[in-house]
C-alpha positions as CSV (number, residue, x, y, z in Angstrom):
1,X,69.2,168.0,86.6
2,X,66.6,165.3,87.7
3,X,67.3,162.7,90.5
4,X,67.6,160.1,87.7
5,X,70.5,161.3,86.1
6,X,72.6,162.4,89.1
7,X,74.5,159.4,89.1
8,X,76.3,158.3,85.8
9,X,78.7,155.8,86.5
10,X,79.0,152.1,86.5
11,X,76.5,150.7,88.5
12,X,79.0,147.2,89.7
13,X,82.2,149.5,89.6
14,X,81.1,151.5,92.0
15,X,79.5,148.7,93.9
16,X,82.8,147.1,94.4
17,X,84.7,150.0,95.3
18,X,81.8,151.3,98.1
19,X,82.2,147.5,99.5
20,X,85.8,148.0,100.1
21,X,85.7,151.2,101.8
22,X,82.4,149.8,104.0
23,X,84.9,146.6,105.2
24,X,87.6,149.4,105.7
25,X,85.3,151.0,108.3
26,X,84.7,154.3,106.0
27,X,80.8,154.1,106.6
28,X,79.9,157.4,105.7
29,X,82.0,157.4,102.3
30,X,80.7,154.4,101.2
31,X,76.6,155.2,102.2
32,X,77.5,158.3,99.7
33,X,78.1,156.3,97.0
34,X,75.7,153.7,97.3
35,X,72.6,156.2,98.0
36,X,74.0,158.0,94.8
37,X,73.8,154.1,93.0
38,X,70.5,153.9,94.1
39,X,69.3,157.2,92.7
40,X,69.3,155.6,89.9
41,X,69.3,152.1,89.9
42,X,66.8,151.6,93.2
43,X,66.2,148.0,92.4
44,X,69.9,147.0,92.9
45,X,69.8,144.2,96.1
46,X,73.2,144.2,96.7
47,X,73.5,148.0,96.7
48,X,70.5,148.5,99.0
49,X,71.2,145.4,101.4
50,X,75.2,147.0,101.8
51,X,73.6,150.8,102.8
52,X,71.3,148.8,105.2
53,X,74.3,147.1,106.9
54,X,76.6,149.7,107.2
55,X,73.5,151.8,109.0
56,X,73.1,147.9,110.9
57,X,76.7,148.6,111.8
58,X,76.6,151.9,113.2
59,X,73.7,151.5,115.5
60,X,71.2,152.8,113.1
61,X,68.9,150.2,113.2
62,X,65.5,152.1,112.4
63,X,66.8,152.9,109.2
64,X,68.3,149.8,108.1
65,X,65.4,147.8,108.9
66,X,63.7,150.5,106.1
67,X,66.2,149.1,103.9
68,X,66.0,145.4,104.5
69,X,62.4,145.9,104.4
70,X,62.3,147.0,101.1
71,X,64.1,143.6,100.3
72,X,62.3,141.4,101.6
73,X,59.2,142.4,100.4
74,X,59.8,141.9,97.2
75,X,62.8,139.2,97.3
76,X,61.1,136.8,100.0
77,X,63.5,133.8,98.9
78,X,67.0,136.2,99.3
79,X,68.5,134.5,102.9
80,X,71.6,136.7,102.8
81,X,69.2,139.5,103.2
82,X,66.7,137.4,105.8
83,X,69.7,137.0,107.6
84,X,71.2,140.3,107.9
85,X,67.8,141.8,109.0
86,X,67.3,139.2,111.8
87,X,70.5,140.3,112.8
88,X,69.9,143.7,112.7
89,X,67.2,143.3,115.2
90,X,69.3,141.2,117.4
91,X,71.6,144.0,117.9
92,X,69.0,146.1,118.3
93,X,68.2,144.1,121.5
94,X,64.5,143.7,119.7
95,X,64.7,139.9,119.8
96,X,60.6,139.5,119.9
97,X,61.1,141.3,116.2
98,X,63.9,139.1,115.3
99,X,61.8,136.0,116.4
100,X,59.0,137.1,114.0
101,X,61.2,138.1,111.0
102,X,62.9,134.4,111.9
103,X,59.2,132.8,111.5
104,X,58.5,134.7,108.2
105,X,61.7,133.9,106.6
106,X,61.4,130.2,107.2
107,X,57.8,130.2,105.8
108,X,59.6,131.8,102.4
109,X,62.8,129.5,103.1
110,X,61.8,126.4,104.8
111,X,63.6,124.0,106.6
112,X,67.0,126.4,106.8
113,X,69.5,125.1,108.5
114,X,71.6,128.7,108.8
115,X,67.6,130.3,109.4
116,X,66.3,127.7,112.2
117,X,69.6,127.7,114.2
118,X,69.6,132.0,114.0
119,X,65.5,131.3,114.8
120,X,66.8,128.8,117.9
121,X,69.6,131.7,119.3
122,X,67.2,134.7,119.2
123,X,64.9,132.2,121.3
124,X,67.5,131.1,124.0
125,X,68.4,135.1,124.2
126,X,64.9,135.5,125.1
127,X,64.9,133.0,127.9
128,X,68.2,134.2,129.2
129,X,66.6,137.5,129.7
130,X,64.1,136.1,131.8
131,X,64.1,135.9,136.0
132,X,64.9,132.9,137.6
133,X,61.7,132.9,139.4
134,X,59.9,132.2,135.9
135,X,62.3,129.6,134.7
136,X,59.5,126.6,135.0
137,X,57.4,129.4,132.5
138,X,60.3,130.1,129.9
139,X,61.1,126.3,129.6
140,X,57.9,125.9,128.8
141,X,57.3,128.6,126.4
142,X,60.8,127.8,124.8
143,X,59.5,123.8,124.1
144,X,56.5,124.9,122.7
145,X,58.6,127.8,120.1
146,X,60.7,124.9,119.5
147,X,58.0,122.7,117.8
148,X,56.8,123.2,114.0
149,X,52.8,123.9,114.5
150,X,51.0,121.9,111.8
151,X,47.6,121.8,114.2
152,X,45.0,124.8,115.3
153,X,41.6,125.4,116.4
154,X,39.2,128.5,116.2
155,X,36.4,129.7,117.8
156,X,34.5,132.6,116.0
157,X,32.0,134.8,117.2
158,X,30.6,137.6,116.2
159,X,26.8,139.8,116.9
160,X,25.0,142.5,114.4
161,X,22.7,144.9,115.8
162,X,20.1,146.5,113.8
163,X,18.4,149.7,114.1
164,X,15.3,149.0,112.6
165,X,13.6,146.5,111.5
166,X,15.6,143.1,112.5
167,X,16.3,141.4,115.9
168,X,20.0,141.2,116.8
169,X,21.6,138.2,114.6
170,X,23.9,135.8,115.9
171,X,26.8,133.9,114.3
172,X,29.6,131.3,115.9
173,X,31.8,128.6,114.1
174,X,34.4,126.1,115.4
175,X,37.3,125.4,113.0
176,X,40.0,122.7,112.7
177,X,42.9,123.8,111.0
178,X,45.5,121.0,109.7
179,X,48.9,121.8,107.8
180,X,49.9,119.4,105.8
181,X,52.1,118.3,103.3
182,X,49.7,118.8,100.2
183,X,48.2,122.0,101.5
184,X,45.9,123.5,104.1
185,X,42.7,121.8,105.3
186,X,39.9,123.1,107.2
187,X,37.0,121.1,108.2
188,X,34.3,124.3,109.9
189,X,31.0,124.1,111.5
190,X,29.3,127.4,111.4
191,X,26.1,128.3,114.1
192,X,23.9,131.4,113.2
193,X,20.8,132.8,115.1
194,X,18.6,134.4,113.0
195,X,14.6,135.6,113.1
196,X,14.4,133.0,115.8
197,X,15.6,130.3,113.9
198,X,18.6,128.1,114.5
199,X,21.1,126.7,111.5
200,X,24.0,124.7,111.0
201,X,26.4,124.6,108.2
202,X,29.2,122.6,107.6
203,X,31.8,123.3,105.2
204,X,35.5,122.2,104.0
205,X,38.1,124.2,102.8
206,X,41.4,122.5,101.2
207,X,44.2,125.3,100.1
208,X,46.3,122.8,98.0
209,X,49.8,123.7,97.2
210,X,50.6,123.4,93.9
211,X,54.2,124.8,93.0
212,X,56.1,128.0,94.7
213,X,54.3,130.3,91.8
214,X,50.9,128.7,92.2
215,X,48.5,127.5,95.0
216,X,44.5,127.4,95.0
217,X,41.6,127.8,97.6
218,X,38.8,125.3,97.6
219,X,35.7,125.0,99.8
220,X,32.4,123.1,100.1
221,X,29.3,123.4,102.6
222,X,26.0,122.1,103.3
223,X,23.4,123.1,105.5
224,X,19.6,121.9,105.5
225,X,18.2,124.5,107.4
226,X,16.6,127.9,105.4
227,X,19.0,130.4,106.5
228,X,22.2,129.0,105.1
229,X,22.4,128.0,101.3
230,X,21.5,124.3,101.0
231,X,24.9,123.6,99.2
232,X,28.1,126.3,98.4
233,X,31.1,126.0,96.4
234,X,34.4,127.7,95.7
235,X,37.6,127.7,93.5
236,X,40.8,130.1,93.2
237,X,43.8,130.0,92.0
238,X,46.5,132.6,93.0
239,X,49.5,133.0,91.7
240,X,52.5,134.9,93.1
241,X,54.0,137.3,91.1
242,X,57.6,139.5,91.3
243,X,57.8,142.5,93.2
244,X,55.7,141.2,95.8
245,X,52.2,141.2,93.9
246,X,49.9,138.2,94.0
247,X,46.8,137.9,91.7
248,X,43.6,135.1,91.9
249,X,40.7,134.3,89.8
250,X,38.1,131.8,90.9
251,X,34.2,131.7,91.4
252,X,31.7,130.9,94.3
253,X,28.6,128.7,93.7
254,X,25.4,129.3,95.7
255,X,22.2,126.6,95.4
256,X,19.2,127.7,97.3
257,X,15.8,126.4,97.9
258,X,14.5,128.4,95.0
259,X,17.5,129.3,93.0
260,X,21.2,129.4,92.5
261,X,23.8,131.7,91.7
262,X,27.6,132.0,90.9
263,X,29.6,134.8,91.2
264,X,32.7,135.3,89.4
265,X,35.8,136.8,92.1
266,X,39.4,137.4,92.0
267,X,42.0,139.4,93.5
268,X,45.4,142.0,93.4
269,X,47.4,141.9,95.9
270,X,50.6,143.7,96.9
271,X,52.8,144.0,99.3
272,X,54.8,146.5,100.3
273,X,57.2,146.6,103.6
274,X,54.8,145.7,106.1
275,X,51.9,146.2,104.5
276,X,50.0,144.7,102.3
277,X,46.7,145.7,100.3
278,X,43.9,143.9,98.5
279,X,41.5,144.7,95.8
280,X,38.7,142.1,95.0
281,X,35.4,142.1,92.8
282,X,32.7,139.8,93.1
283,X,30.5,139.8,89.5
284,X,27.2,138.2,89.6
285,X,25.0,137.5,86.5
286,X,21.7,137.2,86.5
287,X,18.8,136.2,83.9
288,X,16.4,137.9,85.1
289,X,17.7,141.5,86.0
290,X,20.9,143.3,86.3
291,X,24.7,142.1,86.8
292,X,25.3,142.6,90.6
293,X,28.6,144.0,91.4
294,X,30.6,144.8,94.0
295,X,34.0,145.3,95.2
296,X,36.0,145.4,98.4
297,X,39.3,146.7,99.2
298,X,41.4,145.5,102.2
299,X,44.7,147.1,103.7
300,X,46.8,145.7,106.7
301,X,49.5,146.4,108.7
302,X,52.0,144.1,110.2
303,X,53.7,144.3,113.3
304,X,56.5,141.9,113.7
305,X,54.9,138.8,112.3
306,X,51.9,137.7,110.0
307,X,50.2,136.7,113.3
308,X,49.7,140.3,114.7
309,X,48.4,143.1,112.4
310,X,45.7,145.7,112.4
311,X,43.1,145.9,108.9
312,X,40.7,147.8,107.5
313,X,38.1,146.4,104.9
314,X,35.9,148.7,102.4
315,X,32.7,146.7,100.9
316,X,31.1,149.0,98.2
317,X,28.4,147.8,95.8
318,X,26.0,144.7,95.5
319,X,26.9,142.1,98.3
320,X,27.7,138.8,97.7
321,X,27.9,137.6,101.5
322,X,25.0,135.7,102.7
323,X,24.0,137.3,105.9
324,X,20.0,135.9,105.1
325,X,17.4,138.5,106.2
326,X,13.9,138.2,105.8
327,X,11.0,139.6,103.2
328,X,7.2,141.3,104.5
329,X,5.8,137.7,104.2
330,X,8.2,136.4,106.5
331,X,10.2,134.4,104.1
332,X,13.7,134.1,104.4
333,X,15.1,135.5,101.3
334,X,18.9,134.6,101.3
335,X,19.6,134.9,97.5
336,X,17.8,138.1,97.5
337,X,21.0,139.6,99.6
338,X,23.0,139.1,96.1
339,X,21.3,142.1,94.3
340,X,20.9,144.3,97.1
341,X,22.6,147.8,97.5
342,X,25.1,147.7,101.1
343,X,28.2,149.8,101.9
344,X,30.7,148.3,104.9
345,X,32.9,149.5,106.6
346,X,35.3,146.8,109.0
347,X,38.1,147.3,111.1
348,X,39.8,144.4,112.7
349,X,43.2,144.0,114.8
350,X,44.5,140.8,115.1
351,X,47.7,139.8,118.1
352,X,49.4,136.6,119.5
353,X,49.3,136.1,123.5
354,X,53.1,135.7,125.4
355,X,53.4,131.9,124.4
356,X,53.4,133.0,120.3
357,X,50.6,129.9,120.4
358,X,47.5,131.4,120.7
359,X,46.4,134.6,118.9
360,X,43.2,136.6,118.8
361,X,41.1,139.2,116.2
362,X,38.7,141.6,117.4
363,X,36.7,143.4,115.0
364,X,34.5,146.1,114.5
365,X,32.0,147.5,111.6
366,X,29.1,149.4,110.5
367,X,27.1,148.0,107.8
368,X,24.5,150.3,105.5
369,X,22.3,148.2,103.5
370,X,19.1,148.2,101.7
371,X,15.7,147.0,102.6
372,X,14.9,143.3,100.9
373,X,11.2,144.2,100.8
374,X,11.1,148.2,100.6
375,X,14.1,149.2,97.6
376,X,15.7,152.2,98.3
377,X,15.4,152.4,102.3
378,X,18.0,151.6,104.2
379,X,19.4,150.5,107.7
380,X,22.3,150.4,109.5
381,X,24.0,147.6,111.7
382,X,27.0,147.8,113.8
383,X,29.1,144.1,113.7
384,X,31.3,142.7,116.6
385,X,33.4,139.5,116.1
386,X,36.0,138.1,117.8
387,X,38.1,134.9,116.8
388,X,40.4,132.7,119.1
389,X,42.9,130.3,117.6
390,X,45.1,128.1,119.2
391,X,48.3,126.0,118.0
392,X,49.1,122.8,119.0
């Protein structure tokens, strides 16, 4: 007999009477019946968030956070479950957890009054915990995890190295980021180094909310200088879908000195517990040649919060980022690097300092690409970045 037809009951009956023998203190018994529900009915909520508190209950707290993780992944606006796993964590004593499920509920449920006064206990439990000779430290920290963040500013950085051919290749960028109640903007002034040639860019991007199904992404820049596209532009729209699945579908637009492009983009995202995985593809027409394609796949893991996680990113196919090399003739071909063959590989890990305020990405990645002015050679460059952001 298959696991799906183990269990043959009624689903609610047996629902109800596993509930009163969990509030009776019979545990066990009633984990027996609602694991057997589950075998067949996996999807239930109330079924799955019960099993996770009666493990909550009995000090089993690795595997009920399984269970409420399952939940919430899917279910990001159910607060009864929100609630029971921040409180799972507090009486796990993990209340740095707790804090960042607290944060990631209210992003889903905002302006809670039940959430922000949980959010405001697990925060004086922290400071409690604290010596007295830091006390002048926690009030501080506890003011600033008080306050609702709706300002930030970045610093980026990062260096390739080439092993043939090209000198090392700068790139920097200083970004404002401003929450607001319309949406996301993100005024950015980007720096590169490249061939011995300096260039600015400055771009906008606006990620206007538009209902809880739908928001969009946005961006323009301009640069006057060869080794930046004199004008780009972008539009997306994502969507989020049930069982925790978000799609987009948008285009970039690229005008350079002696031609433009678009390319056509979207996305599938999912999550799942605490990860979450990405598949785009980037289509790019041309008139005079071949469609250049490619596709990249990102996965990441979270750690107690959206702010701390460790990615990796596959780029396979014809690349549509703009990292402007240079031809035999020592012309800077930038939308030549549209219909070029590169493979990347990028690993990135991204974690919040003591205060929760500032965070910081490192990453790493290896880069095979092909020639721009001798087809079917290749080189290799190894990428460094790293990315400071502040909140204020």
């Amino acid at each position: 007999m298959t696991q799906d037809l183990a269990y043959q009951g009624n689903p609610d009956n047996s629902y109800f009477i596993a509930r009163d023998l969990a509030f009776e203190g019979h545990h066990g018994m009633a984990r027996d019946t609602l694991r057997l529900i589950l075998s067949r009915y996996p999807d239930y909520t109330d079924v799955r968030n019960l099993l996770a508190k009666t493990y909550s209950w009995d000090g089993n707290h690795n595997e009920a956070r399984k269970h409420f993780n399952k939940i919430t992944s899917v279910e990001r606006q159910n607060k009864e479950v929100w609630i029971a796993a921040i409180k799972n964590e507090m009486y796990a004593k993990n209340y740095t957890i707790a804090l960042g499920l607290a944060n990631k509920a209210l992003t889903f449920i905002k302006d809670d009054s039940d959430l922000q006064n949980l959010r405001n206990d697990i925060i004086n439990e922290i400071y409690s915990k604290q010596n007295a000779t830091e006390t002048s430290a926690e009030d501080e920290l506890k003011e600033t995890e008080a306050k609702s963040y709706k300002n930030r500013i970045g610093i980026v950085n990062s260096l390739d190295v080439f092993d043939i051919v090209y000198d090392p290749m700068i790139y920097s960028g200083v970004e404002y980021i401003r929450e607001t109640e319309i949406g996301k903007i993100i005024p950015r002034v980007n720096y590169s180094n490249r061939f011995n040639i300096n260039g600015l860019q400055y771009e906008m991007d606006f990620y206007p909310k538009i209902s809880k199904t739908f928001y969009a992404y946005t961006n323009y820049g301009y640069s006057n200088s060869r080794i930046f596209p004199n004008h780009r532009a972008g539009a997306e729209l994502f969507a989020n879908l049930p069982k925790a699945l978000e799609v987009s579908a948008g285009m970039r637009y690229l005008d350079f000195v002696t031609s433009r492009a678009i390319i056509y983009t979207g996305s599938l995202g999912l999550y799942k517990g605490d990860y979450y995985f990405s598949l785009r593809p980037y289509i790019t027409p041309r008139t005079d040649g071949p469609i250049g394609v490619s596709g990249s796949l990102l996965a990441r893991k979270y750690f107690q919060d959206g702010e701390n996680y460790f990615g990796i990113n596959l780029i396979m196919g014809y690349s549509p980022e703009i990292k402007q090399l240079i031809s035999d003739s020592d012309i800077v071909l930038a939308e030549t690097l549209l219909f070029v063959e590169s493979q990347q590989l990028l690993f990135e890990y991204q974690f919040t300092g003591n205060s929760l305020t500032n965070s910081y990405r490192a990453s790493l990645g290896i880069t095979r690409q092909e020639l721009v002015f001798d087809p079917g050679k290749f080189f290799l460059a190894l990428s460094a970045g790293f990315r400071y952001h502040t909140k204020f």
